[in-house]
KOLVEX-89121 format. One record per residue (C-alpha): residue number from 1; residue in three letters; x, y negated, z. Coordinates in Angstrom, 2 decimals, m for minus. Each point is the difference from the previous one (the first is absolute). Example, Ala and Ser with C-alpha at 12.3 -4.5 7.8 and 13.67 -1.06 7.14 Angstrom:
// KOLVEX-89121
SITE:1:ALA:12.30:4.50:7.80
SITE:2:SER:1.37:m3.44:m0.66
//
This chain:
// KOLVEX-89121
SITE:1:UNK:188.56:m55.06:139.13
SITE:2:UNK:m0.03:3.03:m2.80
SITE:3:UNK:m0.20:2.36:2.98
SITE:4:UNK:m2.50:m1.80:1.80
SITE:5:UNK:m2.37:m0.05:m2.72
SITE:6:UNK:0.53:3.50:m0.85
SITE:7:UNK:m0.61:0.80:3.76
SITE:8:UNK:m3.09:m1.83:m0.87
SITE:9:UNK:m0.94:1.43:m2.92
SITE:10:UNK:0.09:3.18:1.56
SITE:11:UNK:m2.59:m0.76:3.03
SITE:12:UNK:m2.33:m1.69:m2.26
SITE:13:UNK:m0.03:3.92:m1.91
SITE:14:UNK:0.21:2.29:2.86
SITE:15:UNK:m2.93:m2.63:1.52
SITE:16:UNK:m2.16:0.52:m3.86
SITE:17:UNK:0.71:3.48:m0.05
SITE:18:UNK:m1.46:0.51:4.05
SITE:19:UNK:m2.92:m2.10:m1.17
SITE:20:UNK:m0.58:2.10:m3.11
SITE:21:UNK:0.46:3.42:1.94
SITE:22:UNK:m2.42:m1.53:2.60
SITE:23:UNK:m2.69:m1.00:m2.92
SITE:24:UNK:0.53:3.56:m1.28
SITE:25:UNK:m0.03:1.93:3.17
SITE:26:UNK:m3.41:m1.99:0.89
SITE:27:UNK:m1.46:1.11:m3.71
SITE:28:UNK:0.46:3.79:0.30
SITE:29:UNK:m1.34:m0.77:3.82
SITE:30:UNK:m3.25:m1.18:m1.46
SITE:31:UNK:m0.19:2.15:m3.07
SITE:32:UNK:0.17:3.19:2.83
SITE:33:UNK:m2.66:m1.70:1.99
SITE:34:UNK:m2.04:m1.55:m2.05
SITE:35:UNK:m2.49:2.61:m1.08
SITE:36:UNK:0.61:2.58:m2.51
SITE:37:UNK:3.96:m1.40:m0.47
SITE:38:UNK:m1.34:m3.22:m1.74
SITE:39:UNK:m2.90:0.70:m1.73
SITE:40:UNK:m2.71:m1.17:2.15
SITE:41:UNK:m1.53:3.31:1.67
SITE:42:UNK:m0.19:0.79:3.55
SITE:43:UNK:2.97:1.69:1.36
SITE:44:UNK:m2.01:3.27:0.68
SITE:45:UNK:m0.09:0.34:m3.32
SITE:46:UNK:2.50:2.68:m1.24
SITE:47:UNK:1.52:1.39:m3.09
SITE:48:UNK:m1.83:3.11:0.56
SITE:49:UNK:m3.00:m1.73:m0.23
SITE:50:UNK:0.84:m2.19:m2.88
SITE:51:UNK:1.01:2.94:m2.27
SITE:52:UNK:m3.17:2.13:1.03
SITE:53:UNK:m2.35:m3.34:m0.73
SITE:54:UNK:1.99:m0.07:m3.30
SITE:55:UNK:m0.33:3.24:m0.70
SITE:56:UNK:m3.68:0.14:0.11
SITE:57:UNK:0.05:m3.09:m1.86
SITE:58:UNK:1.34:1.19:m2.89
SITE:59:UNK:m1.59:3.60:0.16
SITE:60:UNK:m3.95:m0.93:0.85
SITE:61:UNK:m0.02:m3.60:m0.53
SITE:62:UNK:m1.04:m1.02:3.39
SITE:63:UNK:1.88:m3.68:0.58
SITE:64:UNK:2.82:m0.13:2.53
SITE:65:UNK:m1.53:m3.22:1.25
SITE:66:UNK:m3.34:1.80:1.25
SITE:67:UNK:2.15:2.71:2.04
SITE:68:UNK:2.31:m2.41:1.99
SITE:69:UNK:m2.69:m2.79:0.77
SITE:70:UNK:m1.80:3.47:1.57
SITE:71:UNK:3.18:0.65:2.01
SITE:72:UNK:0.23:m3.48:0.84
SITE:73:UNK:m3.50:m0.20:0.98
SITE:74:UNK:m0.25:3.89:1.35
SITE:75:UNK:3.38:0.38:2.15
SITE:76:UNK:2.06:m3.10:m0.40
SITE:77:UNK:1.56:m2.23:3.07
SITE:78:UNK:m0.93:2.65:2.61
SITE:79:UNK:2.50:0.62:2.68
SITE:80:UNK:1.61:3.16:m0.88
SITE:81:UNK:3.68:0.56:m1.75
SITE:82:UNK:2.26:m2.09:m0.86
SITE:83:UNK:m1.26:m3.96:0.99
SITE:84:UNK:m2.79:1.32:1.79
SITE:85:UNK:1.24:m2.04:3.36
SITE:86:UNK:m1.05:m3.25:m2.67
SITE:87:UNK:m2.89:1.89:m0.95
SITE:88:UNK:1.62:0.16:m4.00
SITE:89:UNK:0.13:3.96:0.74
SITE:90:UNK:m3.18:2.59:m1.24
SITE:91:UNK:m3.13:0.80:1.90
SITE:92:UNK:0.62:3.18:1.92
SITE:93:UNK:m1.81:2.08:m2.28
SITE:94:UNK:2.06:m1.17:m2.93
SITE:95:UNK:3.30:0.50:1.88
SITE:96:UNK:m0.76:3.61:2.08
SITE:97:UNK:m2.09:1.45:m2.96
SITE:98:UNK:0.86:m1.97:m2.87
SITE:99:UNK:m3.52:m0.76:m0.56
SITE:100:UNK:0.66:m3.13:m1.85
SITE:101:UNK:m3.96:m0.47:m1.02
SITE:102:UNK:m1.90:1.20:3.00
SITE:103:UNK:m1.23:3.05:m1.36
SITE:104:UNK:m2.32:2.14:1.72
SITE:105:UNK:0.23:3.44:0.44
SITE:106:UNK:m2.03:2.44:m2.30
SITE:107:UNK:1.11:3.66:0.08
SITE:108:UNK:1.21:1.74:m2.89
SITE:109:UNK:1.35:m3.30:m2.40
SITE:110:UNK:3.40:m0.51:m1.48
SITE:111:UNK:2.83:m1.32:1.37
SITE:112:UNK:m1.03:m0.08:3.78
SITE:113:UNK:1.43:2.51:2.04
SITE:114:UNK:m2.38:m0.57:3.25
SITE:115:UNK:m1.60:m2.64:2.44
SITE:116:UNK:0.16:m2.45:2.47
SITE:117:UNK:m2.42:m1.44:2.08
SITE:118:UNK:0.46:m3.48:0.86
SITE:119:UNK:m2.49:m3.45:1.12
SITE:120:UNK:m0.99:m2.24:m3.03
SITE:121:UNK:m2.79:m2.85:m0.12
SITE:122:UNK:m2.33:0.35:m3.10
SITE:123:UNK:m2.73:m2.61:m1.30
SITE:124:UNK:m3.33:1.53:0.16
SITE:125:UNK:m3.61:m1.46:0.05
SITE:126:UNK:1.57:m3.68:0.82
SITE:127:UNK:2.25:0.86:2.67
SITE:128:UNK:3.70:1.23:0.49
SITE:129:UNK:0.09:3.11:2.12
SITE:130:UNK:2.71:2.12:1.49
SITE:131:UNK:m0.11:3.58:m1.01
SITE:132:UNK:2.63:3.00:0.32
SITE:133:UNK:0.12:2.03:m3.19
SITE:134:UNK:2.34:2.34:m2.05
SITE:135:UNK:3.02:m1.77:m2.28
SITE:136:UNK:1.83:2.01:m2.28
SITE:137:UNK:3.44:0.76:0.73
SITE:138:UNK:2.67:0.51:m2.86
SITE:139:UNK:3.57:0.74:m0.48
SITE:140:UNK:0.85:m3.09:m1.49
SITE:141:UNK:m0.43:m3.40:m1.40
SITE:142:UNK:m0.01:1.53:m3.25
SITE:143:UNK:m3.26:2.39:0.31
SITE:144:UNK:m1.63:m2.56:1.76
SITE:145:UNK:0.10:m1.81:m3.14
SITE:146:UNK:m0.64:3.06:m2.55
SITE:147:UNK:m2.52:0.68:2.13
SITE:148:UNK:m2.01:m3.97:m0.38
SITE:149:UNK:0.52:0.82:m4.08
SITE:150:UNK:m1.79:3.48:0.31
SITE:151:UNK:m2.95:m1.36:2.23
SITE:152:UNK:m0.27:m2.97:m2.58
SITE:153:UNK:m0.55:2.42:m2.66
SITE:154:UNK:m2.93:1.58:1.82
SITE:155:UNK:m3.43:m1.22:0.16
SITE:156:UNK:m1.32:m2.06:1.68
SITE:157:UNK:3.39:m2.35:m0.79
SITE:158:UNK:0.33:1.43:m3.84
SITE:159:UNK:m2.76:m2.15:m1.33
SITE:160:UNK:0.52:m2.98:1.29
SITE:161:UNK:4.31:0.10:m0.25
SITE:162:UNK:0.17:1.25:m3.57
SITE:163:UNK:m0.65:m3.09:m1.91
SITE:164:UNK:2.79:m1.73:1.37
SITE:165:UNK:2.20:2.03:m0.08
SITE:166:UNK:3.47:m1.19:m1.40
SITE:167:UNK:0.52:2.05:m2.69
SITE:168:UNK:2.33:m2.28:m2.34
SITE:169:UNK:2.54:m1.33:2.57
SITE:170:UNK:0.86:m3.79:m1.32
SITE:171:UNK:m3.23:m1.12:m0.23
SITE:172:UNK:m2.20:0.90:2.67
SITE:173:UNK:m1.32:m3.11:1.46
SITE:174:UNK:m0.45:m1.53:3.94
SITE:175:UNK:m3.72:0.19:m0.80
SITE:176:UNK:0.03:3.88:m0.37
SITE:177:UNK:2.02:0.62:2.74
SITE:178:UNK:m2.34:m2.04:2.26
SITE:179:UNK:m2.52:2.44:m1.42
SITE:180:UNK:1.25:2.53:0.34
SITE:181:UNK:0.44:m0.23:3.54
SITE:182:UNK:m3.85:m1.02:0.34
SITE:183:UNK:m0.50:3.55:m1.69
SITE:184:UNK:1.58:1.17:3.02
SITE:185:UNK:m1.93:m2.09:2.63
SITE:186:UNK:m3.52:0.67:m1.61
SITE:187:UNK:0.80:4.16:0.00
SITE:188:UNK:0.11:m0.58:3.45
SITE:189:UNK:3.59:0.49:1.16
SITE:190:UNK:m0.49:m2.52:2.48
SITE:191:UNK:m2.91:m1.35:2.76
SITE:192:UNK:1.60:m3.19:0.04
SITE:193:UNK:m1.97:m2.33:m2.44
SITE:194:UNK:3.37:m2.82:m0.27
SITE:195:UNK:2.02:2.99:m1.26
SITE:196:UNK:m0.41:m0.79:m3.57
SITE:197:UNK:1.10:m3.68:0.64
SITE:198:UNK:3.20:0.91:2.24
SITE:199:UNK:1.05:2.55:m2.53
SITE:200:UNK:0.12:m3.17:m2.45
SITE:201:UNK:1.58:m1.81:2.63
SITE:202:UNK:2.91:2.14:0.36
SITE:203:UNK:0.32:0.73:m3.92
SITE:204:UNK:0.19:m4.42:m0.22
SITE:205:UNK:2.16:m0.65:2.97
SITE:206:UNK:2.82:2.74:m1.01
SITE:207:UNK:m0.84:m0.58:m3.72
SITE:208:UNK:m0.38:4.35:m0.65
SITE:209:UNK:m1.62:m0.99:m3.25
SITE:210:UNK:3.31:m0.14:m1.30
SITE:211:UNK:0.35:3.73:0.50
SITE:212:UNK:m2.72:0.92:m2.06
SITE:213:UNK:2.23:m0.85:m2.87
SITE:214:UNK:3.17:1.61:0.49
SITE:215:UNK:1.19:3.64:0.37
SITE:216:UNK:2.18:1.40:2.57
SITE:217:UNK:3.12:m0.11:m2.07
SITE:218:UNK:m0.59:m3.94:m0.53
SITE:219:UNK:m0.97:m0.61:3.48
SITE:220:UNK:3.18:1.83:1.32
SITE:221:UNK:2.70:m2.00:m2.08
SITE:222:UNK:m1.64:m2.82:2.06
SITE:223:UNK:1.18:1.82:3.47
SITE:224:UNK:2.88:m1.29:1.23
SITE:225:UNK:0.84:0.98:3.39
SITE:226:UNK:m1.95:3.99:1.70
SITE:227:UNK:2.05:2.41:2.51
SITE:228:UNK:0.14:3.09:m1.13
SITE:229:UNK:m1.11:m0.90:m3.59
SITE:230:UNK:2.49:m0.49:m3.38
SITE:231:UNK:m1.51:m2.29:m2.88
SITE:232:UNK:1.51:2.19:m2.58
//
């Protein structure tokens, strides 16, 4: 009877500890795939990308929120790179050229090291047309996004960025941010007169206000789980 029940005993843990292993094995499965390793982004959203959008963050001011909802907007859920058979990949021009804002081409600027032409619709006069014109190309994700900060800083984005700009991390407010990214719209960055709105969709369905108010140090003790990458 002793034995029996020990034999018992022993199935019912073996069976709890598959169960648990299972539970586990399905968490770090969804943590991997679920975005930016469980914090809500898209999954073409790297660590590259993070520490550049911190990085100019904490050096000009310009909120992180603003620069992913542009990637988001700009070159996310194309069909290129990883997950691009599910369309979760980059646009083309974001994965070839790293062009993660769909910059065009103007000779002579920083950080671009030549040009691509390629098809794109724009919004002109009431209609959408289909045009071929000159994108930027870059050596990485990280110029691409140096790059944005510099063009902000020039007219005719300057004026309408710089008083919302987050300047005191910990405080700067949804409200700003959302302003912020108008600033962008109204320079004319874009033809497309709903840009504005799905920049502030993207910032509220992934929640990127959140980054506005932590640096890269405190954002990466949240990381839990990046190839290549040690969370020292």
């Amino acid at each position: 009877m002793i034995l029996a029940l020990m034999g018992a005993g022993i199935m019912f843990a073996l069976l709890l500890l598959s169960v648990l292993l299972g539970f586990l094995g399905r968490t770090d499965s969804n943590i991997r795939q679920s975005g930016y390793f469980g914090h809500g982004l898209p999954p073409f959203v790297t660590v590259e990308m993070m520490v550049a959008f911190f990085e100019v963050q904490e050096d000009t001011g310009i909120p992180v929120s603003t620069g992913i909802a542009q990637l988001i907007a700009e070159a996310g859920y194309g069909n290129y790179g990883e997950r691009g058979d599910i369309r979760q990949g980059l646009s083309r021009l974001a994965y070839d050229y790293h062009n993660l804002f769909g910059v065009k081409f103007f000779d002579g600027t920083p950080y671009v090291r030549g040009a691509v032409d390629l098809t794109t619709w724009e919004y002109i006069d009431g209609e959408d047309i289909t045009i071929v014109d000159a994108f930027a190309i870059y050596d990485s994700a990280r110029d691409a996004i140096l790059h944005r900060a510099h063009m902000l800083f020039l007219p005719p984005y300057v004026d309408n960025i710089t008083p919302y700009l987050n300047l005191e991390i910990g405080t700067y407010t949804i409200e700003q941010a959302n302003r912020f990214a108008n600033g962008i719209w109204v320079s004319g960055w874009a033809t497309d007169p709903d840009y504005v709105e799905k920049l502030i969709h993207h910032m509220e369905h992934y929640n990127l206000y959140r980054f506005n108010n932590m640096t890269w140090d405190e954002f990466r003790e949240l990381l839990r789980y990046e190839d290549g990458y040690e969370n020292e």
